[in-house]
N, C-alpha and C positions, 0 to 999 in steps of 0.2 A: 504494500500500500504506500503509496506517495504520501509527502508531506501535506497537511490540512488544517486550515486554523478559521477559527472564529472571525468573518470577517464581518466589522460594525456598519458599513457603508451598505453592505447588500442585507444584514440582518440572517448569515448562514452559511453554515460549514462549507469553506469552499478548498477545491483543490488548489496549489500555490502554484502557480506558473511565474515565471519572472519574466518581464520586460524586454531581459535581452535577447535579441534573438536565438541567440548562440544556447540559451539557459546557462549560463554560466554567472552571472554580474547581478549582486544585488544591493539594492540601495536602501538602507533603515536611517529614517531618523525619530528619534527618541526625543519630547522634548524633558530639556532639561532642567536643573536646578533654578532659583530665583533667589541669586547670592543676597540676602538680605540677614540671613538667621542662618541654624544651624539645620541640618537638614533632617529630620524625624524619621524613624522607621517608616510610618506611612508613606512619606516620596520614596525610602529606601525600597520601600515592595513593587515599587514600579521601577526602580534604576535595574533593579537584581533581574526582575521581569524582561527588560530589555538584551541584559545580558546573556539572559537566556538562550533568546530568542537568537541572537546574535551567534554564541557558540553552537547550536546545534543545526546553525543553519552552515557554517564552515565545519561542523563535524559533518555532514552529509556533502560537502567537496564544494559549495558553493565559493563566489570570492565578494565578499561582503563590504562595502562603503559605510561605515558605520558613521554618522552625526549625532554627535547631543548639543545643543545651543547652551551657551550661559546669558541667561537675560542678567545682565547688569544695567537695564536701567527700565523701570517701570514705576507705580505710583507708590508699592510698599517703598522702593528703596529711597526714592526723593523723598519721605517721610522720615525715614530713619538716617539720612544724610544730614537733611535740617534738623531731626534732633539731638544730633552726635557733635555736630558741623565739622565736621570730618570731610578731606575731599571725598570726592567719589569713588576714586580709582582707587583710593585708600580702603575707604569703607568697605565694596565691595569683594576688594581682595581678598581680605581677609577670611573672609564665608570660601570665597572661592578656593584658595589653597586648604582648607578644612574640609572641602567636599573630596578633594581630590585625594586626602590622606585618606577620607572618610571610605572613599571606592575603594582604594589598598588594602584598606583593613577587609573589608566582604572578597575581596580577591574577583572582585570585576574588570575585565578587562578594558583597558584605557579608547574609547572612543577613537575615528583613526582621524574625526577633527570636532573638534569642541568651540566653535566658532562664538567670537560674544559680540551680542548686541549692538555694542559700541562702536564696533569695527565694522560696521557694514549700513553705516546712514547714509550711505554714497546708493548703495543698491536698496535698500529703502526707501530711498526719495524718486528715484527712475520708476520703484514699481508703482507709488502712487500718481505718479507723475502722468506712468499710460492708464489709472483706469479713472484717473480725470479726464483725461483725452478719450477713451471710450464712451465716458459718458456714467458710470458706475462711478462717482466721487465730485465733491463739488466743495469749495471752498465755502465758510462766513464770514458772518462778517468780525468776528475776533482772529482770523488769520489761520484757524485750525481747518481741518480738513475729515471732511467722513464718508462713507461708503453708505449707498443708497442701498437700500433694501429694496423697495419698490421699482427703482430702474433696472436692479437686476432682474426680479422676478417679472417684469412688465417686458424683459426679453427675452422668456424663455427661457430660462436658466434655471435651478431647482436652489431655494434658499427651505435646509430642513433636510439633507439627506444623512445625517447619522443620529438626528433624532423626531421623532413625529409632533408638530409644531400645528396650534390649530391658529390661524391666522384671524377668523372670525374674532376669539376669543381674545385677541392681544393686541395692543397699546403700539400699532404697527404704524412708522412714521417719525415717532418720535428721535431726540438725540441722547447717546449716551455718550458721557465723555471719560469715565468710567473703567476700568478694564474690565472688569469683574461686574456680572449681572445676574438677574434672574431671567430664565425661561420665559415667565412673564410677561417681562415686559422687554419685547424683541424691540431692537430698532436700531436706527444707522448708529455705527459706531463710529467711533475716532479711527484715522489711519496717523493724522499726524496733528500732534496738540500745542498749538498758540502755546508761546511763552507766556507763564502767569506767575505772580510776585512768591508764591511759595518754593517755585521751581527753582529758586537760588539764581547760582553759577550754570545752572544744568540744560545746559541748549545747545542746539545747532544751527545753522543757515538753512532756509530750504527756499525753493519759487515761492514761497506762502507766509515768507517771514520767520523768526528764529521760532525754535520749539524743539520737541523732541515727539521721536515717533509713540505709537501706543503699540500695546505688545502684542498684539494679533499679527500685524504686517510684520514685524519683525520674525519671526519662524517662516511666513511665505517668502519673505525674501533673503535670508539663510540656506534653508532650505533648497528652495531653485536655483539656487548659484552652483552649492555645493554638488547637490545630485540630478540638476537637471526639470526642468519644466512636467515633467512625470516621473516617477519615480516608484518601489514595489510597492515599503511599507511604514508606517509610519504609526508611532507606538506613544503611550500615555495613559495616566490614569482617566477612570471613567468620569471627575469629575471636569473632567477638558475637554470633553465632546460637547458639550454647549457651556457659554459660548465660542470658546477658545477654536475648537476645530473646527467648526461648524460656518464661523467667522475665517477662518483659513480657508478652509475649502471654496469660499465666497468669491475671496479678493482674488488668490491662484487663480482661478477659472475663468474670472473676470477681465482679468489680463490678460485671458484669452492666447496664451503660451502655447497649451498643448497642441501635438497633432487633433487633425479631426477624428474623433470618435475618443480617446484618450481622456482617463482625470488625470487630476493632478496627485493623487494617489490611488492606486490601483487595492490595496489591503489595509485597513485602518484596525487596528486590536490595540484593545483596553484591558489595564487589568483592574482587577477588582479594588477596593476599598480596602486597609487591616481596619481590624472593629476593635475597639473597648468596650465593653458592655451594652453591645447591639448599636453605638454609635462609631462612627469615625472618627480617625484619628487626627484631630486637624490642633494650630495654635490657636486658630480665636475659640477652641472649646477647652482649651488645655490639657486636654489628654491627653497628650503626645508624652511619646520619650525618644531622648533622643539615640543613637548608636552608642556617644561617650558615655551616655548615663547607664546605659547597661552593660559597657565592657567593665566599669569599676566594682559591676557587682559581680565581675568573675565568667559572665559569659563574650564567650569568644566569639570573632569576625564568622568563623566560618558556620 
């Protein structure tokens, strides 16, 4: 029996065919860490997850393109920059070189590029650049810039393919400037956010005035640099399927990259949630632990 995985996009065990013609060349990206804090078991169940996926796919003779992104710049971290006042690259660093001991100690294998955020506002601002020019993006009047919901679906396009979205029922139209939403209440996002007096030192130049991007664009334009406008599969916890993936999958396709008939990712797989007492594991409920705080009680990496 060939390889089979749960794919989120079709909703069903699908056989795994890769992209390249040859079947030899696969492309995973994993998204990654949000250097702000220390990383918890809960992200760890999805890094490991990744890893998984990863070795068993070059134990079965594959040659694997592995990506994880470091987002180092989104709204938690502008938060905790201005309240350290700490640079940036400072700040962030620090999480980020503790992630990376943090993978040594689980004996994950090192990603074969770990591209950050920051390093790619160049390919950032081109991709929003063309789906203003398509028509999918449109400037305000504060300088920021966001992805229409309604002009993509008003062409055709499917907004809601890895999860079932009742459009009837939702507050569709609206702006969020936001990264992080509910289901709810869908509506155009940010691609790239007007400088505002919280945001410090923390900007760039773009056509649309200084600002900084929002973290959805960031992974579509990571991503397609690294592995290409289509690509196998592309990996993350289940609560990133809306709006994080769902929001990617948008702005990719919008951009209208791929060949005809092609997505922008061909297998999408989530892994599950770790639970504390039937809830998750997250900081804003505090139930988390972290890696460091369970090796001191004697259990190990592996």
């Amino acid at each position: 029996m060939g390889l089979r995985f749960f794919n989120t996009l079709s909703r069903s065990v699908q056989d795994f065919a890769p992209l390249d013609p040859a079947g030899k060349r696969v492309g995973i990206y994993c998204c990654g860490p949000t250097v702000y804090d220390f990383a918890h078991i809960g992200n760890w169940r999805t890094f490991v997850f990744g890893d998984v996926v990863r070795r068993y796919l070059e134990f079965k003779g594959f040659d694997v393109q592995h990506v994880m992104n470091i987002t180092d710049i989104d709204d938690k971290i502008i938060k905790r920059v201005r309240e350290t006042k700490l640079p940036l690259r400072d700040f962030t660093g620090q999480f980020e070189r503790a992630f990376f001991d943090d993978l040594k100690t689980l004996n994950c294998r090192v990603p074969h590029h770990t591209p950050r955020a920051t390093e790619y506002i160049d390919e950032i601002v081109r991709l929003i650049a063309r789906l203003v020019e398509r028509g999918f993006a449109y400037k305000t009047s504060d300088g920021s810039v966001y992805f229409s919901i309604e002009k993509y679906r008003s062409s055709g396009l499917q907004y809601g393919q890895l999860v079932n979205l009742n459009f009837d029922e939702m507050r569709v139209g609206e702006r969020v400037r936001s990264d992080e939403y509910e289901k709810e209440a869908v509506a155009d996002f940010a691609l790239w956010k007007a400088r505002a007096p919280e945001d410090g030192e923390i900007l760039w130049p773009s056509p649309w005035g200084e600002g900084r991007p929002g973290w959805h664009i960031e992974c579509s334009a990571m991503s397609m640099k690294l592995l290409g406008p289509s690509f196998d599969l592309h990996l993350g916890g289940e609560d990133l399927m809306f709006p994080h993936h769902e929001d990617e999958i948008a702005q990719s396709e919008g951009a209208g990259l791929q060949a005809p008939g092609q997505h922008f990712v061909k297998y999408w797989l989530h892994g599950a949630h770790s639970l504390a007492a039937g809830k998750k594991l997250s900081k804003s409920l505090g139930n988390f632990f972290t890696l460091r705080a369970l090796l001191t009680k004697g259990i190990s990496g592996r």
